[in-house]
Structure formats: structure tokens, C-alpha cells
N, C-alpha and C positions, 0 to 999 in steps of 0.2 A: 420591380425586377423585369430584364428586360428576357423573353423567350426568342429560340429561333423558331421559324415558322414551320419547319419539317416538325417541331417538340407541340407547340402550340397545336395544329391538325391534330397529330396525335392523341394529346389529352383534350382537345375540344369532340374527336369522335369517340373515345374512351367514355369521355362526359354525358355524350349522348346513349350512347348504347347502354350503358349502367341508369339511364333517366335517371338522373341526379337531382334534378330539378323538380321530381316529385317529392323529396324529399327535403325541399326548404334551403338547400345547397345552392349557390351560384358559380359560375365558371370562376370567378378571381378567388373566389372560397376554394374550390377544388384545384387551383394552379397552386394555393399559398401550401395546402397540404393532402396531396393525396391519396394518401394511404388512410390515413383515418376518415377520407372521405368513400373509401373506396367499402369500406368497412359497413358504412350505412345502405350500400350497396345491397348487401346480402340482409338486411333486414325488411320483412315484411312493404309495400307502398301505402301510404294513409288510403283511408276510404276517400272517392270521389263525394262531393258536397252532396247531391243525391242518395247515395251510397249510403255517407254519414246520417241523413235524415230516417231513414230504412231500419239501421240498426239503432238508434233513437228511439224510432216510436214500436218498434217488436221488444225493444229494451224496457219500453213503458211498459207495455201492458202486459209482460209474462213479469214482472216486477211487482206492479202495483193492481195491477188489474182493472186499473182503470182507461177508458176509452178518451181521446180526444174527439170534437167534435167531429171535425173533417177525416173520418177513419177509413173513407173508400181511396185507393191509388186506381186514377185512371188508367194506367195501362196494367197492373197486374189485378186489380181485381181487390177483396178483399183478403187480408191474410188469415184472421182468425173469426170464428162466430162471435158475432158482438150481442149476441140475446143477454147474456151474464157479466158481460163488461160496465162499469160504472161512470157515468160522466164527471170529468175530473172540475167541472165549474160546480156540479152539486155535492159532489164532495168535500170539495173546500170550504163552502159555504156552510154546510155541515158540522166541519170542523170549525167554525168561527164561531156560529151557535153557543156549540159547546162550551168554547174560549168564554166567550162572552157571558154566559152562564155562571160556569166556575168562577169567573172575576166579581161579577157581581154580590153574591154569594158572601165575599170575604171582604166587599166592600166596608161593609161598616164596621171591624175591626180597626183599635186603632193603630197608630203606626207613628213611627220616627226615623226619620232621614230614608223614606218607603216599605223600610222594616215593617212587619206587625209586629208588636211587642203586646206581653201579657203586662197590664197593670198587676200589681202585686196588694191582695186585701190584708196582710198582716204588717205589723209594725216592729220595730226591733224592741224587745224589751228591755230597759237599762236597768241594771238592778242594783248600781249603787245609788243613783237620786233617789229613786222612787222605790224605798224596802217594802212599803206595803202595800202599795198596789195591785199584786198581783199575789197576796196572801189570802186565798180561799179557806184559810183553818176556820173553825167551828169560831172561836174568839172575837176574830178580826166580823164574820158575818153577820152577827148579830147586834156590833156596834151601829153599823146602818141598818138596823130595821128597826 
């Protein structure tokens, strides 16, 4: 589509002053429609990559409570007391322990198609072949002894 160039200025400084382009929008994205781009406008800007790393690792550790290794920020210092913070490589390896643990454990169970399965000690009793097999009366007992 072709613009005139008084319309083009226009939405190219519209473009700008809205920073459109923080928002993952491009000039031929915003000429094709801009009302709904104008729309993301008024929606909050992503956090800068920095920014993003910030609320990440303060996301960590009021989360999990656990500390990354490198937990000092050169320019602002530290943000939380790290005395009760947990290091997240010794935790995880912690956690593997355990895994490994539990696995072992259940290893010699046996199992089918990775199932553990209970072998079964009883047999089905049939009781039209076999009538007396399984006659405990006083009669049938004393025949075998």
C-alpha cells in the first residue's frame, strides 16, 4: 500500500512518541493496523534485559530461598542478607541424593514394561477337575496319613 508522505510523518512520529518498538511492533506492523497497535500503547513497556535479570533473581530468592552463586550486583550492592539463603547447586544435588536414594530402594522389585508389578502367591482353585484337592474334612485327612 502505497502512503502519502504528509500521512507517513505522521504515523512514523505517532510511532515514535507511543515507543512502539518497545513493544515488538514495527513501522509496516503499525501502517497495516493502527488502532490495535495503538492499543498496546497504553499497556505497560517489557522490563529492559537488565531490568528483566533484577526481577529474576529477587523472584528467586523470595520464591525459593535459595541464593545463586554470583548474588552481589556491582552497582547496587547487595539486596537481601544472604546468612539464611541456600546455595542452589547444593540443593539440587541434595535433591538428587534423595532421588537416587528413593530409586535405589525400589530397585529390586520386579517389574514389566517399567511397571512394578506384585507377583501373585495364590493359584486359582478349579473345582470341577480337582473335587478333592482342596477337601480338608476329617475323612479325606486321614486318608493320607
Amino acid at each position: 500500500m502505497r502512503y502519502s508522505d504528509e500521512a507517513l510523518d505522521y504515523y512514523a512520529d505517532r510511532f515514535m512518541a507511543l515507543r512502539l518498538a518497545r513493544h515488538g511492533i514495527t513501522l509496516p506492523q503499525y501502517l497495516a493496523n493502527p488502532e490495535e497497535c495503538e492499543l498496546k500503547a497504553l499497556e505497560p513497556e517489557p522490563p529492559l534485559p537488565a531490568q528483566n535479570a533484577v526481577i529474576l533473581r529477587i523472584w528467586q530468592q523470595q520464591d525459593t530461598g535459595v541464593m545463586p552463586r554470583q548474588h552481589a550486583d556491582p552497582v547496587h550492592g547487595q539486596l537481601f542478607d544472604t546468612d539464611d539463603l541456600v546455595d542452589i547447586n547444593e540443593l539440587l544435588a541434595g535433591w538428587k541424593a534423595e532421588i537416587d536414594a528413593e530409586e535405589q530402594a525400589i530397585a529390586h522389585l520386579p517389574q514389566r514394561n517399567g511397571a512394578i508389578i506384585e507377583p501373585l502367591a495364590h493359584h486359582r482353585h478349579n473345582r470341577g477337575t480337582h473335587r478333592l484337592s482342596a477337601d480338608f474334612s476329617r475323612k479325606h485327612a486321614r486318608k493320607g496319613a
